[in-house]
C-alpha positions as CSV (number, residue, x, y, z in Angstrom):
1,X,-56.8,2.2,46.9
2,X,-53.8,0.2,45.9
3,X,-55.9,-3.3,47.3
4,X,-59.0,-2.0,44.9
5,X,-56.8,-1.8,41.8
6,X,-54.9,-4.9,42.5
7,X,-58.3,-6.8,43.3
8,X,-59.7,-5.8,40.1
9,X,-56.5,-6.5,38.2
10,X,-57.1,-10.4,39.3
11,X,-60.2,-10.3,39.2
12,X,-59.2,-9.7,35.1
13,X,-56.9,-11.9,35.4
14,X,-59.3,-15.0,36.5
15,X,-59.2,-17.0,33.5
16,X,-61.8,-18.9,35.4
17,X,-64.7,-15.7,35.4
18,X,-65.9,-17.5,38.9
19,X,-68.1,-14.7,39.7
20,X,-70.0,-14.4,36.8
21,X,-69.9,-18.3,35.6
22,X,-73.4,-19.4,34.2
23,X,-74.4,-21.6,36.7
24,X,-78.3,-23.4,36.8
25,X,-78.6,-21.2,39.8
26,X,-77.5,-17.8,39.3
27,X,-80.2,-15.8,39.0
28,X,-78.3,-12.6,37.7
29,X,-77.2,-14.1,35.2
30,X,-80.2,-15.2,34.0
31,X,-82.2,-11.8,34.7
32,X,-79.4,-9.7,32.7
33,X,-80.0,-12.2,29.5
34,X,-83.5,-11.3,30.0
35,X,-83.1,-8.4,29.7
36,X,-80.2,-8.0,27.0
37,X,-82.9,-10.3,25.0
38,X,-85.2,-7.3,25.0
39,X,-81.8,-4.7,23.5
40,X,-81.3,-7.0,20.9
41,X,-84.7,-8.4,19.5
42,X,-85.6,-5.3,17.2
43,X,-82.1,-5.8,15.7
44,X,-80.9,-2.4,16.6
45,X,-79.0,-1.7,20.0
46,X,-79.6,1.4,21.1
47,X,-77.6,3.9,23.2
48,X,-80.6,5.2,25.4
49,X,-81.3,0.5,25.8
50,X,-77.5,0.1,27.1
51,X,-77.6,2.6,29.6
52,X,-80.7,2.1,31.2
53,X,-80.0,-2.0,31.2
54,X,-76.1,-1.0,33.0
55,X,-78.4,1.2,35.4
56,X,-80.8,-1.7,36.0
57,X,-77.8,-3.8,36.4
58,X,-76.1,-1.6,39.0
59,X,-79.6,-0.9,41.0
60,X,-81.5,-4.1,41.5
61,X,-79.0,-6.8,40.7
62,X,-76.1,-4.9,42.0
63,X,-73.3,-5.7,39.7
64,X,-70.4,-3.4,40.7
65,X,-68.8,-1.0,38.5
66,X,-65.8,-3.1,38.4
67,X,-67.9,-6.0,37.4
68,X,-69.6,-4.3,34.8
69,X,-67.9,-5.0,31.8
70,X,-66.9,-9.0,32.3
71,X,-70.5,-9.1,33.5
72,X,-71.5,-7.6,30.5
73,X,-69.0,-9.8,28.4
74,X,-71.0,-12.9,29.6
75,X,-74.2,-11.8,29.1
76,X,-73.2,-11.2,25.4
77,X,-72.2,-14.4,25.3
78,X,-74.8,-16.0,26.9
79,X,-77.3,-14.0,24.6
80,X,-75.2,-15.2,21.3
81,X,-74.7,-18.9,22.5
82,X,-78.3,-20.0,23.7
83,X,-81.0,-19.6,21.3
84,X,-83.7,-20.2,23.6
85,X,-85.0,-18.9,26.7
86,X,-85.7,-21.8,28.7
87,X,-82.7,-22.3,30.5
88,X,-82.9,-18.9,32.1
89,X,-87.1,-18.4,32.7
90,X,-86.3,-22.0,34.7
91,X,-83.9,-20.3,36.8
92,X,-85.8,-16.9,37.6
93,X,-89.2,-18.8,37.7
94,X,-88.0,-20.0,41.0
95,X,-88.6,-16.2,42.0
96,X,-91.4,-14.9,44.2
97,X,-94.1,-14.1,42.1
98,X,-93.4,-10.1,43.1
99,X,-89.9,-10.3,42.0
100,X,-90.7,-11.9,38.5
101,X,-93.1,-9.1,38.1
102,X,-90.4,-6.4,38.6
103,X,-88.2,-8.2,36.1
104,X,-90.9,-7.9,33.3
105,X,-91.6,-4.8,34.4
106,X,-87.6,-3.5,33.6
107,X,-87.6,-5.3,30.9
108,X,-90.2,-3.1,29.5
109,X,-88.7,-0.2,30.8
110,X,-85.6,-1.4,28.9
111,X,-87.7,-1.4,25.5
112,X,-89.1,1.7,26.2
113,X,-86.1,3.6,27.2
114,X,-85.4,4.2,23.6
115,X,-88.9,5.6,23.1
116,X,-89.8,2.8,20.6
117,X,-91.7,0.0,21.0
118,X,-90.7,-2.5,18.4
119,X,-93.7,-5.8,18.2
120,X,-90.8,-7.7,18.6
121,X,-90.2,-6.3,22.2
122,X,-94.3,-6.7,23.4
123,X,-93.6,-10.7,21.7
124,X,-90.5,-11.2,24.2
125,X,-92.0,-9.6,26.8
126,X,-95.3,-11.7,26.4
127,X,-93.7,-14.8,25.9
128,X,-91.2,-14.1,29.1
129,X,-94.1,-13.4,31.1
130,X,-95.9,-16.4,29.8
131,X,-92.6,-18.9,30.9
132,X,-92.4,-17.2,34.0
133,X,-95.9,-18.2,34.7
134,X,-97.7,-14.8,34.6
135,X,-100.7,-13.8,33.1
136,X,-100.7,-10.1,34.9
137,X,-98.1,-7.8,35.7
138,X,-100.3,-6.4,38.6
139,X,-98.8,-6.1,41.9
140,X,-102.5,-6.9,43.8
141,X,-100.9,-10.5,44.1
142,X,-104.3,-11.7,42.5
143,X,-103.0,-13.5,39.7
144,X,-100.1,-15.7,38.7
């Protein structure tokens, strides 16, 4: 227990953030601004958004509880410092086509977790797909 605090407690200490650093290739980075993007476009973060985003986060990109928040933290940033999406639909179009899918498909789950759609959520969602090269989020694999 003591070796889980103490990790942690460097791991805070890091003034580096080596984990989560931005890099051209780190695609969990680049998925959780995606999906942030879609919390924050309506201009209203909701509770309901948050939650199911951390439990996204936690499931398929498997960012540990103890990385939560500075994962968070960077995301935020990321999301407040880059304007445009490019540099991260680059770095997830590399995806199979199956996995891109799945990311559009929580980032409308993400818009919809707060039972409102807001046109500003279909837009990013559309344009995402769009920059990720997809014209159908089908899983028949018959279209890109």
């Amino acid at each position: 227990m003591y070796s889980v605090v103490k990790n942690f407690l460097d791991l805070l200490s890091n003034s580096d953030d080596e984990i989560i650093d931005f890099k051209p290739d780190d695609t969990r980075t680049a998925i959780a601004v995606l999906y942030y993007r879609v919390i924050v476009v309506d201009g209203r973060i909701r509770t309901e958004e948050l939650a199911h985003f951390r439990k996204v986060l936690s499931e398929t990109l498997h960012v540990t509880e103890d990385e939560l928040l500075l994962f968070e933290d960077k995301v935020l940033d990321l999301v407040k410092s880059e304007t445009s999406l490019t540099p991260f639909t680059n770095t997830v179009r590399k995806l199979p086509i199956e996995k891109r899918r799945e990311i559009l498909q929580h980032m409308e789950q993400i818009s919809l977790s707060d039972r409102e759609l807001h046109e500003f959520e279909i837009n990013l969602v559309a344009r995402t797909a769009e920059m990720l090269g997809i014209t159908d989020l089908s899983n028949d694999g018959s279209a890109n």
